[in-house]
KOLMARKE-903630 format. One record per residue (C-alpha): residue number from 1; residue in one letter; x, y, z. Coordinates in nm, 3 decimals, m for minus. Each point is the difference from the previous one (the first is absolute). Layout:
BEGIN
> NUM_A_X_Y_Z
...
END
This chain:
BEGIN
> 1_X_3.444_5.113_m0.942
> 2_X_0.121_0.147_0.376
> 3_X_0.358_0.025_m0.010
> 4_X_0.150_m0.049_0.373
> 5_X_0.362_m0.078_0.028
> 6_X_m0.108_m0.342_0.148
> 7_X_m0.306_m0.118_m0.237
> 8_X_m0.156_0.106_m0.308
> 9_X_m0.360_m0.060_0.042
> 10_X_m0.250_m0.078_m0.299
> 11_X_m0.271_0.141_m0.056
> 12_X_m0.044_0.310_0.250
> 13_X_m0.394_m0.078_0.025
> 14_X_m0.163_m0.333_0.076
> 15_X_m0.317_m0.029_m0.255
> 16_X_m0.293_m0.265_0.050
> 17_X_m0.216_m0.069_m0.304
> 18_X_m0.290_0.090_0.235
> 19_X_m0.318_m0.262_0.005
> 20_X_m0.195_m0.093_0.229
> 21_X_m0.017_m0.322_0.208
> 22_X_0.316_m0.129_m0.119
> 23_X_0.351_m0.006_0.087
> 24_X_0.239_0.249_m0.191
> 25_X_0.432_0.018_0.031
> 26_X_0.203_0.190_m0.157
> 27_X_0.422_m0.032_m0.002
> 28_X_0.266_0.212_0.130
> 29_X_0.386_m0.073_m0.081
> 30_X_0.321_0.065_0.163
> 31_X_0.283_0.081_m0.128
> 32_X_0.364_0.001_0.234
> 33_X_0.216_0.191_m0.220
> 34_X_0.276_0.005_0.224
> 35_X_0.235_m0.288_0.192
> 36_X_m0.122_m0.027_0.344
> 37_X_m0.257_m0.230_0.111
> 38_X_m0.350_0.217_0.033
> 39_X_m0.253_m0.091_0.217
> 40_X_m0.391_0.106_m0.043
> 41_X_m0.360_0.010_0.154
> 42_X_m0.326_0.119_m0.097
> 43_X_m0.281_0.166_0.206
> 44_X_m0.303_0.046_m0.088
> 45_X_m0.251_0.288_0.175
> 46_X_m0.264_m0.250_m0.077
> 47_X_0.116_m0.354_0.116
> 48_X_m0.330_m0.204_0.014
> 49_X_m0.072_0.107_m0.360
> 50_X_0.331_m0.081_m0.247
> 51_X_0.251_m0.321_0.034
> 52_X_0.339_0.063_0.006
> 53_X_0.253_m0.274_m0.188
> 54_X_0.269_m0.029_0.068
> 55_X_m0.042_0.285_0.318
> 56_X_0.331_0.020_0.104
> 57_X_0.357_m0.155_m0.215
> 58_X_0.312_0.059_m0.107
> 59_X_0.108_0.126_m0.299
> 60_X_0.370_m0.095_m0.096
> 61_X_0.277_0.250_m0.175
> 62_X_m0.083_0.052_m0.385
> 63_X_m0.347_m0.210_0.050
> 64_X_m0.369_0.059_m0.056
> 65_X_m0.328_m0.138_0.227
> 66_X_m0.329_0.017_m0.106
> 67_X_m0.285_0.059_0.242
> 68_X_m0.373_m0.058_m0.024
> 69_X_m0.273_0.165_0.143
> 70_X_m0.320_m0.133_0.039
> 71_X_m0.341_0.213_0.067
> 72_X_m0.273_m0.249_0.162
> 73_X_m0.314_0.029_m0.188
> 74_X_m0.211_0.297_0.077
> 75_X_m0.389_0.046_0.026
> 76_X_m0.019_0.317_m0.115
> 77_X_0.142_0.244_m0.205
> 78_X_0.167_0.340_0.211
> 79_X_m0.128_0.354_m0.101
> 80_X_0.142_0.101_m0.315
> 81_X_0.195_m0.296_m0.020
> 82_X_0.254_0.145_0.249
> 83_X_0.223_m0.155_0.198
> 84_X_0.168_0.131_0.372
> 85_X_0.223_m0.293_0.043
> 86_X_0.392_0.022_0.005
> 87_X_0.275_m0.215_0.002
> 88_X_0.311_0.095_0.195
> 89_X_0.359_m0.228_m0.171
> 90_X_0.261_0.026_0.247
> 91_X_0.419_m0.117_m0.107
> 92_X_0.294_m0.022_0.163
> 93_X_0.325_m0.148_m0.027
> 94_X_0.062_m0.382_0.128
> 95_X_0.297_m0.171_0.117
> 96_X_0.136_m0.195_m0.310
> 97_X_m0.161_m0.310_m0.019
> 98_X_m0.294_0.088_0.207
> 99_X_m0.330_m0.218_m0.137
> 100_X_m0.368_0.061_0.149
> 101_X_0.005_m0.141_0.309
> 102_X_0.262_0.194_0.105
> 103_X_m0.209_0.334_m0.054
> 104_X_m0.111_0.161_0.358
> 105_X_m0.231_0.317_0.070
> 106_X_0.301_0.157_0.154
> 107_X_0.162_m0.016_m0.372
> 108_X_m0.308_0.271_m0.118
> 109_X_0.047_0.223_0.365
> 110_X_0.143_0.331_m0.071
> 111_X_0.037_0.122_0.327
> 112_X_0.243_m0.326_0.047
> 113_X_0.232_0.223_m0.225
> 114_X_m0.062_m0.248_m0.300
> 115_X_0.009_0.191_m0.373
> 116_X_m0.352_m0.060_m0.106
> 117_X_m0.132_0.034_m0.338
> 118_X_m0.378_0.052_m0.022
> 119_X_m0.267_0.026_m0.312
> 120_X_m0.312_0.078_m0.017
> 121_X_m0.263_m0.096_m0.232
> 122_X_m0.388_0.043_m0.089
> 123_X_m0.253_m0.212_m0.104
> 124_X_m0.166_0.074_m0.333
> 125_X_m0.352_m0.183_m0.147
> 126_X_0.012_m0.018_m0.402
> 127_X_m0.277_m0.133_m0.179
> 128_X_0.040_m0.377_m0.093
> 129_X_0.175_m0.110_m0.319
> 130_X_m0.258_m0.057_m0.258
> 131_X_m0.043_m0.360_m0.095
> 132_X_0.066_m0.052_m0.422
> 133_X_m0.298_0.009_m0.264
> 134_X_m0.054_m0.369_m0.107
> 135_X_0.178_m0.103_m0.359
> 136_X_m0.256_m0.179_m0.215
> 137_X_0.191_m0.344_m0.110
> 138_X_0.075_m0.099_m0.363
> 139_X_0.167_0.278_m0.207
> 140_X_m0.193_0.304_m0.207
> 141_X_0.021_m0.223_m0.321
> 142_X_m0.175_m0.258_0.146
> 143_X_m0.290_0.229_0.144
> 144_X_m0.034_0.247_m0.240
> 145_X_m0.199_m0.178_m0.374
> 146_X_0.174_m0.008_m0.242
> 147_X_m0.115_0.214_m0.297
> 148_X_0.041_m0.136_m0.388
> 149_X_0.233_0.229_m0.204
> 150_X_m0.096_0.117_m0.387
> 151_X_0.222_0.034_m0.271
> 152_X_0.025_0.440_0.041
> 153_X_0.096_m0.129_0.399
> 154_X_m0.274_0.104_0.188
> 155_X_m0.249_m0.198_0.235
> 156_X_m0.264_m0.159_m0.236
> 157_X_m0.267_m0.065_0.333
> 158_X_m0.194_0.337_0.011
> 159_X_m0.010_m0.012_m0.353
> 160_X_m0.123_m0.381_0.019
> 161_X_m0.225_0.080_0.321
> 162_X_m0.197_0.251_m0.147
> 163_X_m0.039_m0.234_m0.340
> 164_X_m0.150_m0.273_0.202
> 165_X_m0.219_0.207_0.161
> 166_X_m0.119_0.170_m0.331
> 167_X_m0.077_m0.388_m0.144
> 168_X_m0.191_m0.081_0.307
> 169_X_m0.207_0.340_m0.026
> 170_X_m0.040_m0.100_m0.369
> 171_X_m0.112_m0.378_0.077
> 172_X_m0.254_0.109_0.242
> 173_X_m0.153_0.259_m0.226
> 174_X_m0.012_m0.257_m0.306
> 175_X_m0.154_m0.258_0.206
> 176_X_m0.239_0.205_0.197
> 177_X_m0.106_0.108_m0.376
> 178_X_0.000_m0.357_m0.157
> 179_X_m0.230_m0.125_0.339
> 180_X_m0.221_0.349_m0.024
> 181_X_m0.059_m0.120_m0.353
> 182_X_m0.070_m0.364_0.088
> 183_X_m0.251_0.088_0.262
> 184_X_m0.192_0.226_m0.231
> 185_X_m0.003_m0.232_m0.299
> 186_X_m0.176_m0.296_0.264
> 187_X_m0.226_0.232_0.119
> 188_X_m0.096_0.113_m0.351
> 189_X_m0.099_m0.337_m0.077
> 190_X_m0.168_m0.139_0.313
> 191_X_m0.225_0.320_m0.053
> 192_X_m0.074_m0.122_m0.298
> 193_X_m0.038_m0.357_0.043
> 194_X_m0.287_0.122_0.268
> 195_X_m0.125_0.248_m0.273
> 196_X_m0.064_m0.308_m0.202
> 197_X_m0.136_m0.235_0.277
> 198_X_m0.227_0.259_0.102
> 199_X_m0.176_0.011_m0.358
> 200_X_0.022_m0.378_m0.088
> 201_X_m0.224_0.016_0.353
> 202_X_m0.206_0.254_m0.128
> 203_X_m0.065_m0.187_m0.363
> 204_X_m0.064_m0.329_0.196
> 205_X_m0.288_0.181_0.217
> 206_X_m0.156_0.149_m0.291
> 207_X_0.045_m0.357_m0.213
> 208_X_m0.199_m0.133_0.339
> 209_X_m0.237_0.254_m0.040
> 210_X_m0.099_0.005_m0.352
> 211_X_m0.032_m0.382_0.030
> 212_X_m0.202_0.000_0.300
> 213_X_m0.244_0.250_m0.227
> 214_X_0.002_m0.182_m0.318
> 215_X_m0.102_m0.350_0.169
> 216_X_0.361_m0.130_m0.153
> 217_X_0.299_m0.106_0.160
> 218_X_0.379_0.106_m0.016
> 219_X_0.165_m0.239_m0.307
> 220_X_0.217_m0.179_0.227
> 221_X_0.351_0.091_m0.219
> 222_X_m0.035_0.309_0.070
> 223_X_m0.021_m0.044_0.353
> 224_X_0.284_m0.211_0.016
> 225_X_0.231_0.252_m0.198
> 226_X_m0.098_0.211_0.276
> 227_X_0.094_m0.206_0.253
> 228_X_0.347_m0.089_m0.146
> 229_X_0.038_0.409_m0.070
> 230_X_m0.091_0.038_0.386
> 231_X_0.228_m0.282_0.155
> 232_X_0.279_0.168_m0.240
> 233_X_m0.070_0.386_0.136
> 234_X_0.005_m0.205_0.363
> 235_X_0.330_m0.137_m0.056
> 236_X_0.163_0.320_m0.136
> 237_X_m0.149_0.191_0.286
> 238_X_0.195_m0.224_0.236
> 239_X_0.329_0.056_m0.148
> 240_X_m0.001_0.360_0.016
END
């Protein structure tokens, strides 16, 4: 804080949050610590660029005033983030009473004799404030599972996890045994079944034969149980 007999000035730097394309302030306050009506102005050495409210004012006895200063937004950033720009805050006394339109140029003229008070201040950049991490909603009890508790008072999921996955392991292997099994016992006995079809075929021809060369024909029962022994081979070789 700058400690003149007339104002006490806060803080002794102005500092924009620097960003680009976007308008910035900042605040200065003034404090009159003494009993005399004290009248102010700002310059700036770089009008066009920062707004000035309020500019000019009056600050009564044992009082404060706030000032803002806005930066118009910029399109680009200066080298090494330095700034040249100054501000000049000039005070005097005012006649008691005095209010902002009575405030003249000739008030701030030193060489009109008048006891003037004068300030100066720079313009810092600072990096922008950074914006909070986001808060997941609903509280950690509600997010976080929940785990069951055993009688000695520790978690009973690992131990349950790895369990379950045991079982499963231990399912799969039984059944890929029990089906393993299953497929070789069907394939046992359709090898078979053909095994037998193949020779009933082979006992029929020669039964053809023999009767063809002894001038006799097949008794007709036995050509029948061969028939009902084929459809029955037929039907089992279907199912498997």
């Amino acid at each position: 804080m700058s400690s003149g007999e007339l104002l006490h000035i806060h803080p002794q730097e102005l500092q924009f949050p620097f960003e680009l394309r976007k308008q910035i302030s900042c605040s200065l306050q003034l404090s009159n610590k003494t009993d005399n009506y004290v009248a102010f102005k700002v310059k700036t050495t770089n009008p066009k660029k920062y707004c000035v409210r309020p500019n000019t004012g009056i600050v009564l006895p044992r009082t404060t005033c706030d000032i803002i200063v806005t930066m118009q937004a910029q399109k680009e950033a200066p080298p090494d983030m330095q700034c040249k720009d100054k501000f000049l805050l000039q005070s005097v006394v005012a006649p008691s009473g005095a209010t902002p339109k009575d405030i003249t140029p000739e008030m701030f003229n030193k060489e009109s004799g008048h006891d003037v008070e004068e300030c100066k201040l720079r313009v810092v950049y600072v990096s922008p404030p950074r914006p909070p991490s986001p808060v997941q909603e609903g509280s950690d009890e509600e997010s976080s599972p929940r785990a069951s508790i055993s009688e000695n008072g520790h978690s009973s999921v690992p131990e349950f996890t790895v369990a379950s996955k045991a079982f499963n392991e231990h399912a799969e292997q039984d059944g890929s045994i029990e089906a393993r099994a299953l497929i070789s016992k069907v394939t046992e006995e359709r090898n078979s079944i053909i095994d037998q079809n193949k020779r009933l075929q082979q006992e029929l021809e020669l039964l053809r034969r023999s009767a063809k060369r002894g001038g006799g024909g097949i008794p007709f029962i036995y050509v029948v149980l061969v028939g009902i022994i084929g459809i029955i081979l037929g039907f089992l070789l279907k199912r498997t």
